[in-house]
VMD Tcl script that builds the backbone (N, CA, C; Angstrom):
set m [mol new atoms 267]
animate dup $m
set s [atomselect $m all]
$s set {name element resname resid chain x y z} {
  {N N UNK 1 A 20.552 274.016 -22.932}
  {CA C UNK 1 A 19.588 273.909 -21.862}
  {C C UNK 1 A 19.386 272.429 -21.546}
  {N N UNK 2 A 19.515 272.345 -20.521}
  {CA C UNK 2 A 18.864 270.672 -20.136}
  {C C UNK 2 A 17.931 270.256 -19.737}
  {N N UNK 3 A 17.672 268.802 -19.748}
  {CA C UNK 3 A 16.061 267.985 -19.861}
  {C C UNK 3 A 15.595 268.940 -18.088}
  {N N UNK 4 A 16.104 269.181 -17.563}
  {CA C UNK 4 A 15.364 269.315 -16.008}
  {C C UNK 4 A 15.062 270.840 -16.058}
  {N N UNK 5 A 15.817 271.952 -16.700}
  {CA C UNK 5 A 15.768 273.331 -17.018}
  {C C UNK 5 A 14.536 273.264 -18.083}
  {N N UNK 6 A 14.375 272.694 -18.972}
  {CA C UNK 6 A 13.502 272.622 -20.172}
  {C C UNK 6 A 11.848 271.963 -19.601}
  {N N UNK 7 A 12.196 270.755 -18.699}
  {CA C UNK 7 A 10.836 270.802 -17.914}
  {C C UNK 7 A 10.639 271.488 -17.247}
  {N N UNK 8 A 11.327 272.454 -16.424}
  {CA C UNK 8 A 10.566 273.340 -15.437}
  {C C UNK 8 A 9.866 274.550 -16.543}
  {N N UNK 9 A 11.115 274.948 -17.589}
  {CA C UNK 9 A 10.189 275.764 -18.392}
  {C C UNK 9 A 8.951 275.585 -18.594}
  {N N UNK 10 A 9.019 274.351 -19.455}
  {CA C UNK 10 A 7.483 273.506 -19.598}
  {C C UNK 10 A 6.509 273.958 -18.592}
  {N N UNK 11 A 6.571 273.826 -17.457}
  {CA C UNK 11 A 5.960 273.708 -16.413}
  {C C UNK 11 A 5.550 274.863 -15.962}
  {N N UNK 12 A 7.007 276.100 -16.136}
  {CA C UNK 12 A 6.419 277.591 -15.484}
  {C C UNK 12 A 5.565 278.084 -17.018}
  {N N UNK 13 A 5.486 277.594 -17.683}
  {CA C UNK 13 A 4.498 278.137 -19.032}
  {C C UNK 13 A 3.450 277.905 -19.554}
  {N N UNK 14 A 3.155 277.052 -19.029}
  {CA C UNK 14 A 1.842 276.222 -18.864}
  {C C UNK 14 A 1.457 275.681 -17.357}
  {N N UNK 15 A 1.443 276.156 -16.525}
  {CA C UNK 15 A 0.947 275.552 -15.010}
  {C C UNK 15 A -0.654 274.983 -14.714}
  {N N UNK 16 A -1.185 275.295 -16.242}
  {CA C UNK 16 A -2.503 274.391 -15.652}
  {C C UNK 16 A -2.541 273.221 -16.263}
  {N N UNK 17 A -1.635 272.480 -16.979}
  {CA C UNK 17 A -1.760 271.122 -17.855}
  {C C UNK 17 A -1.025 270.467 -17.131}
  {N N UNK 18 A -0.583 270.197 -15.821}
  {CA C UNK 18 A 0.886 269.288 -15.402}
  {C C UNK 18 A -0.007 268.443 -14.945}
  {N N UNK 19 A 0.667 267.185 -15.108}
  {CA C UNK 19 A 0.577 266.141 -14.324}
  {C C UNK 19 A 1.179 265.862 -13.129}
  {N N UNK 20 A 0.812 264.798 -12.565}
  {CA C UNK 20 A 1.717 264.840 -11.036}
  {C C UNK 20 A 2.734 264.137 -11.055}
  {N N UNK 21 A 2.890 263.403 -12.366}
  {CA C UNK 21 A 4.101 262.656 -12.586}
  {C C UNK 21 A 5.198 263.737 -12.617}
  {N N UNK 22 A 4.241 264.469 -14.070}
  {CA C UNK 22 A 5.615 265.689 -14.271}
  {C C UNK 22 A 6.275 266.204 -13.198}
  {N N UNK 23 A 5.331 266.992 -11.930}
  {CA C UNK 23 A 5.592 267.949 -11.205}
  {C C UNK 23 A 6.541 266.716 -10.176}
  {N N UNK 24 A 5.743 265.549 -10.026}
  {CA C UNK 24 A 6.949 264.895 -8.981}
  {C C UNK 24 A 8.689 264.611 -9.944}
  {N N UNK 25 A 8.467 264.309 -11.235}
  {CA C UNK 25 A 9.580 264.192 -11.669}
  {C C UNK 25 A 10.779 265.455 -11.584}
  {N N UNK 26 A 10.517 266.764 -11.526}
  {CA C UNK 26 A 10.942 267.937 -11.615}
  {C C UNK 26 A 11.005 268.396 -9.929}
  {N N UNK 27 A 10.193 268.054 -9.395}
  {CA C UNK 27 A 10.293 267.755 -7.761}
  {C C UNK 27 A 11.897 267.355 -7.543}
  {N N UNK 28 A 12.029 265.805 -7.691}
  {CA C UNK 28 A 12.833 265.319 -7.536}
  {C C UNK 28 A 14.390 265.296 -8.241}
  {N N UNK 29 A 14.149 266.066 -9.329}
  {CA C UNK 29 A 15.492 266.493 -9.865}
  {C C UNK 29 A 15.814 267.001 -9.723}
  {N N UNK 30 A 15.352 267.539 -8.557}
  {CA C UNK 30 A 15.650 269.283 -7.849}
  {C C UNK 30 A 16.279 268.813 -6.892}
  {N N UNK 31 A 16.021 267.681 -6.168}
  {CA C UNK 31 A 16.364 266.818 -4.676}
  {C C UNK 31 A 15.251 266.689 -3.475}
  {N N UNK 32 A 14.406 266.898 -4.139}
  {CA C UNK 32 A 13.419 267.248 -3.110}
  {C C UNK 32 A 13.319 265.287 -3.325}
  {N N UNK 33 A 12.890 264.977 -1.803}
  {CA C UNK 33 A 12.332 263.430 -1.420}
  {C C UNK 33 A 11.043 263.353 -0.976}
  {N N UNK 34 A 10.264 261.913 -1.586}
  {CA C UNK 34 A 9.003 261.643 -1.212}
  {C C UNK 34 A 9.227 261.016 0.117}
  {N N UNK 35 A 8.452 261.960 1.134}
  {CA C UNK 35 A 8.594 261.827 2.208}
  {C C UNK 35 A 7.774 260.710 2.760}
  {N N UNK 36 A 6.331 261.330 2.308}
  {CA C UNK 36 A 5.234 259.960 2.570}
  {C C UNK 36 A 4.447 260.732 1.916}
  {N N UNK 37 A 3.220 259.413 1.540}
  {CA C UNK 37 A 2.262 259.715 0.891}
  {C C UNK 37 A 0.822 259.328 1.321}
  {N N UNK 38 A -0.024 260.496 2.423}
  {CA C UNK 38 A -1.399 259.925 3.321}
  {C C UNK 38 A -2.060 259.882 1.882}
  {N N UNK 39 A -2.939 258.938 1.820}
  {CA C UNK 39 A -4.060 259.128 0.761}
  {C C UNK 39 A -3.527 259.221 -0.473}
  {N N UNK 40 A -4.307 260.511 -0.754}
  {CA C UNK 40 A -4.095 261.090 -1.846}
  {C C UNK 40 A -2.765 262.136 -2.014}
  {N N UNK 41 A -2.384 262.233 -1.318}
  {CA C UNK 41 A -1.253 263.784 -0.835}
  {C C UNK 41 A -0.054 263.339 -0.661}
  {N N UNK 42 A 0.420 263.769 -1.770}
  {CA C UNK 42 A 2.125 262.879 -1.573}
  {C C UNK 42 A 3.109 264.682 -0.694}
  {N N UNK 43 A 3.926 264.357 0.414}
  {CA C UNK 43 A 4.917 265.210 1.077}
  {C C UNK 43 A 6.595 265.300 0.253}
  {N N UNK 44 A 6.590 265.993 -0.034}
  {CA C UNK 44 A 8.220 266.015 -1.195}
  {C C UNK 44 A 8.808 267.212 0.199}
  {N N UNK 45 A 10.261 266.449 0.227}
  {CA C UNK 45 A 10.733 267.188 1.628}
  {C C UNK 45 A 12.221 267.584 0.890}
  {N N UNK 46 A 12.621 268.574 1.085}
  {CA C UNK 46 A 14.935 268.891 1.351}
  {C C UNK 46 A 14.670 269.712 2.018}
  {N N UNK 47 A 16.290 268.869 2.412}
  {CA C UNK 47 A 16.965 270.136 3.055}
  {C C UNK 47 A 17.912 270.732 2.605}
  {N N UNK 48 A 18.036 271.855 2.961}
  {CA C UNK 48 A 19.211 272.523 2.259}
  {C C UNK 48 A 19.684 273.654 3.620}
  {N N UNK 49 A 21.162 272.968 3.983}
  {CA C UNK 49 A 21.767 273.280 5.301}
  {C C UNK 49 A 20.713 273.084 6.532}
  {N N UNK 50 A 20.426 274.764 6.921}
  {CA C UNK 50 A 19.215 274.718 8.263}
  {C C UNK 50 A 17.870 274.955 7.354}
  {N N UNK 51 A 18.041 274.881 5.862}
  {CA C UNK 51 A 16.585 275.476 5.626}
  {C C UNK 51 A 16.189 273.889 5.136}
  {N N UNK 52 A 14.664 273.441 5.678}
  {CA C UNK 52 A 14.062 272.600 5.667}
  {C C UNK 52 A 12.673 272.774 4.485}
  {N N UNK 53 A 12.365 272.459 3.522}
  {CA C UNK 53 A 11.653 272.808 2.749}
  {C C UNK 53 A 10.226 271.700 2.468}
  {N N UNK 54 A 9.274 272.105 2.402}
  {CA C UNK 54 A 8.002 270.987 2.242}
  {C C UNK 54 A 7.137 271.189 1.452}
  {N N UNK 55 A 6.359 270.618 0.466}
  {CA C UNK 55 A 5.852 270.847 -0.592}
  {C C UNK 55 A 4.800 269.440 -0.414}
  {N N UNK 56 A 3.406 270.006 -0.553}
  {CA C UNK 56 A 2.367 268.884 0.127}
  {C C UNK 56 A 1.679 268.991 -1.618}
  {N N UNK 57 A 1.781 267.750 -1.984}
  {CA C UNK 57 A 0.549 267.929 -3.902}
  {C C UNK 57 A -0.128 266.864 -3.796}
  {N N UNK 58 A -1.717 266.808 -4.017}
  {CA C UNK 58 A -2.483 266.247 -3.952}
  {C C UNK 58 A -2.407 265.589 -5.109}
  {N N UNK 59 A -2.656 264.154 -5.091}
  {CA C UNK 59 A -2.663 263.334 -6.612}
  {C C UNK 59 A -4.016 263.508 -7.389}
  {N N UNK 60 A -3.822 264.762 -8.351}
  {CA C UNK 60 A -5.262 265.324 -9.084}
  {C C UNK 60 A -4.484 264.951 -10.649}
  {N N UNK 61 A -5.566 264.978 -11.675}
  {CA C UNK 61 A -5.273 264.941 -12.561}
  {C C UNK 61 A -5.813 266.656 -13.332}
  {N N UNK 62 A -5.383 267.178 -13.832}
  {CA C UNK 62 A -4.544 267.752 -13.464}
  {C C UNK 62 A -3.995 268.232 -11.958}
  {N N UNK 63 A -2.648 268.369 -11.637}
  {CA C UNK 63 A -2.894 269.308 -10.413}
  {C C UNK 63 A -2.883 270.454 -10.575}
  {N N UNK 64 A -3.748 270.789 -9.581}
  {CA C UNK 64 A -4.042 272.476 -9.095}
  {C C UNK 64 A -2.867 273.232 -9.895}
  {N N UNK 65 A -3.496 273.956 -10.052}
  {CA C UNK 65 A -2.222 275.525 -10.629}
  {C C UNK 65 A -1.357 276.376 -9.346}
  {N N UNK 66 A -1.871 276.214 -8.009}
  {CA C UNK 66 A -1.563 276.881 -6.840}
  {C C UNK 66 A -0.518 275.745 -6.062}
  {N N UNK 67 A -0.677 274.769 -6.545}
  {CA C UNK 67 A 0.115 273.160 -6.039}
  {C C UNK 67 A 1.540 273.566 -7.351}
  {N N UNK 68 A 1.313 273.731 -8.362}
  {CA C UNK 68 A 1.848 274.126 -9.519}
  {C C UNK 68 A 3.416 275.584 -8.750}
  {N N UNK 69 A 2.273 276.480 -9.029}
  {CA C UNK 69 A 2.999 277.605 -8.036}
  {C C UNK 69 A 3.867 277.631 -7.216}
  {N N UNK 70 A 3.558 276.668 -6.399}
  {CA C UNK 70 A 4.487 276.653 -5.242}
  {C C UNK 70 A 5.275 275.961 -5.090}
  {N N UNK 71 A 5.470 274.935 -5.946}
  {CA C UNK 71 A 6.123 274.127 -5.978}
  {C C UNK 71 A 7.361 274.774 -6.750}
  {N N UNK 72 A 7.155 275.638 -7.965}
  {CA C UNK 72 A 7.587 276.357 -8.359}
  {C C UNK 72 A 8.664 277.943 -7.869}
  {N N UNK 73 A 7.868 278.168 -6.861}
  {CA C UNK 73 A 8.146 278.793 -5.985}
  {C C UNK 73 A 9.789 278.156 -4.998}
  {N N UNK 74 A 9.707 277.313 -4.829}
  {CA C UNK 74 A 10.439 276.454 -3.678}
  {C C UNK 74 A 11.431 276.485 -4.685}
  {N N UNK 75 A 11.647 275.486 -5.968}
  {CA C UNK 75 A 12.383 275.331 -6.755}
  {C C UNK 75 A 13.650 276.517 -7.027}
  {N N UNK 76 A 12.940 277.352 -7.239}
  {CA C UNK 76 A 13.186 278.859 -7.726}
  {C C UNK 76 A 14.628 279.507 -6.027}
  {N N UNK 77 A 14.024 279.298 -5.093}
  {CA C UNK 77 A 14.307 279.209 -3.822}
  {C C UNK 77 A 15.404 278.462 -4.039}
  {N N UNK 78 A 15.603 277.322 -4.459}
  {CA C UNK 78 A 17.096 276.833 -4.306}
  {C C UNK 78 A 17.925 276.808 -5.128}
  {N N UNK 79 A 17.449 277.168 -6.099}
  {CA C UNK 79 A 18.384 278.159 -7.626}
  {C C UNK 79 A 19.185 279.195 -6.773}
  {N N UNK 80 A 18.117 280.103 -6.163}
  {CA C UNK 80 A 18.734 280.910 -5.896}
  {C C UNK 80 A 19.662 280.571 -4.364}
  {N N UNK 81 A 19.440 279.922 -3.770}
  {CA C UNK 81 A 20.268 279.161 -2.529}
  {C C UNK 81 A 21.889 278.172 -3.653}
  {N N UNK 82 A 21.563 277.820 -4.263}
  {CA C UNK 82 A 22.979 277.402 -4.720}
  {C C UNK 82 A 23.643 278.143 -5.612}
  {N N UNK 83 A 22.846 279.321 -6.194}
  {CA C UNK 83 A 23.668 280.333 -7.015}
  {C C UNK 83 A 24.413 281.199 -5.956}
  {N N UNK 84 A 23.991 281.184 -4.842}
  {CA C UNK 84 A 24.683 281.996 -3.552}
  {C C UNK 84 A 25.722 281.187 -3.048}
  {N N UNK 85 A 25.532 279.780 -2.948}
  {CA C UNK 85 A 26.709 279.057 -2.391}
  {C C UNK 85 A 28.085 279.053 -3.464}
  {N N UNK 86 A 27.826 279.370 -5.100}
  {CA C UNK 86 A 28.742 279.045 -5.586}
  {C C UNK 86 A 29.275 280.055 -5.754}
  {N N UNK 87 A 28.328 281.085 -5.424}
  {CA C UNK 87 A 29.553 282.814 -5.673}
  {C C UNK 87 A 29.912 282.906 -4.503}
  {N N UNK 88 A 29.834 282.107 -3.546}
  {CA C UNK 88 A 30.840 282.558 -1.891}
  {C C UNK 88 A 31.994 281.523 -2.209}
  {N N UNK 89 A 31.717 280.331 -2.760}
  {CA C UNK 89 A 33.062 279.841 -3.236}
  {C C UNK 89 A 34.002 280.255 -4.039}
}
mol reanalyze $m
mol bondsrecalc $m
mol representation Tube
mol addrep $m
C-alpha cells in the first residue's frame, strides 16, 4: 500500500481529526490544484478530460467532517474515472 492510499485510509477512518494540511496534501496527490485561496477558503480544482472538478475547504482546525466527505467523495470519483480509462486500454 502506499504513503497516498494509506493517507486517504487515514482520512476515510477518522474524518473528524484531519487537518487541512492533511486533506490539502491528499488533495493534491490526487492532482487536484490550489486554485485560489479568498480568505479563509482555499478552491482545489482538476480536470479530468470534460469533467471539471471543485472542492471549496475552509481553513478550520479541524476541518468540517462534510468538507472531509466530499472531498472524499471527488477522490473516490477519479479512482473510479482512471480505473475505467485503464480497462478501455
Amino acid at each position: 500500500m502506499s504513503k497516498r492510499e494509506k493517507r486517504l485510509l487515514k482520512i476515510r477512518q477518522n474524518p473528524k481529526n484531519v487537518t487541512f494540511q492533511e486533506l490539502s496534501t491528499i488533495l493534491e496527490s490526487y492532482g487536484f490544484i490550489l486554485k485560489r485561496s479568498t480568505g479563509s477558503h482555499h478552491s482545489f480544482q482538476i480536470n479530468i478530460g470534460d469533467l471539471e472538478l471543485l472542492v471549496v475547504i475552509p481553513f478550520a482546525r479541524p476541518v468540517g467532517i462534510a468538507y472531509v466527505k466530499e472531498a472524499i467523495k471527488l477522490i473516490d470519483e477519479i479512482r473510479a474515472q482512471s480505473k475505467l480509462d485503464e480497462d478501455e486500454a
